[in-house]
N, C-alpha and C positions, 0 to 999 in steps of 0.2 A: 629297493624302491621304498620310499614315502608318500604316507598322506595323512593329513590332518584334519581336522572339520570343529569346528566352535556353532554350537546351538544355544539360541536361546531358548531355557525351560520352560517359562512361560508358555513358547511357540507350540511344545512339545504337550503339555501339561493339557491346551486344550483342543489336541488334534480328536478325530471323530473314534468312537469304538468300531466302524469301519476301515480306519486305517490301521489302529492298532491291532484290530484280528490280521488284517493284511500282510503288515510286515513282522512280526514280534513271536516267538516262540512263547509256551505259557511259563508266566515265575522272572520274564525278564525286565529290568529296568528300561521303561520307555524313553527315558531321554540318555544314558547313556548311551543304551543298545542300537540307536538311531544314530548318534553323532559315530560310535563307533564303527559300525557298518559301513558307513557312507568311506571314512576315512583307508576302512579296507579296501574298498573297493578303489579310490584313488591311488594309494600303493600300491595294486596290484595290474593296475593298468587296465581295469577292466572299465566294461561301459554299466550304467544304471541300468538297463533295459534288456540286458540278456543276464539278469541275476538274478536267483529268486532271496527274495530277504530272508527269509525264512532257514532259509540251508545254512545262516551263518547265526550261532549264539555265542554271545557275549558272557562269560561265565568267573566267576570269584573262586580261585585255590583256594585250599584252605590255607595256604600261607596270605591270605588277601590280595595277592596277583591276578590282575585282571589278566585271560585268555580266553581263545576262540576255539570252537566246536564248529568243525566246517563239514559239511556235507553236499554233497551235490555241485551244484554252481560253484559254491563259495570253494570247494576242495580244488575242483578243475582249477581256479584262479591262482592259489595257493602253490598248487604241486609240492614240490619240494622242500620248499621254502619254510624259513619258522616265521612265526609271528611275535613281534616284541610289540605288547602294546603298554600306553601310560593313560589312566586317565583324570584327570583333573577336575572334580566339582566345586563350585560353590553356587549359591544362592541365586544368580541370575544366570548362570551360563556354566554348559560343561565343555569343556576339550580334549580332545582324544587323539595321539598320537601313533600312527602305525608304524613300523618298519617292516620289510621281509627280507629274512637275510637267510 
């Protein structure tokens, strides 16, 4: 399964410090971590409202490979499956690529 998701930063850059405590684990990129998520969660077939954002971090290898740290929700969703994620910034807009295979 796939999913993808394209944010604009701008959108992200001036969301409230109530959202950002809400979805985001501390030390993570707010507009990645966001586009990222979302697009998990479309891969994965789940719905937005029985997931906690939180259970799922977006995290940098030290080879600079983006991957995910799931726990909870995000695991359940996940199961077996791996994650191959890509993601793409520039200047107005990031995109994030999931697959689970």
């Amino acid at each position: 399964m796939q999913g993808i998701d394209i944010l604009k930063v701008e959108r992200m850059l001036s969301a409230s410090k109530r959202l950002k405590e809400r979805f985001f684990n501390e030390g993570e990129d707010v507009v990645s971590s966001f586009a990222a998520k979302e697009a998990f969660i479309k891969a994965a077939g789940g719905h937005f409202a029985s997931f906690v954002w939180k259970d799922l971090k977006l995290v940098k290898l030290r080879t600079g490979e983006p991957w995910f740290v799931a726990r909870g929700t995000a695991r359940r969703l996940l199961g077996v499956r791996r994650p191959r994620v890509t993601v793409t910034d520039e200047k107005e807009c990031v995109v994030v690529a999931v697959e689970l295979v």
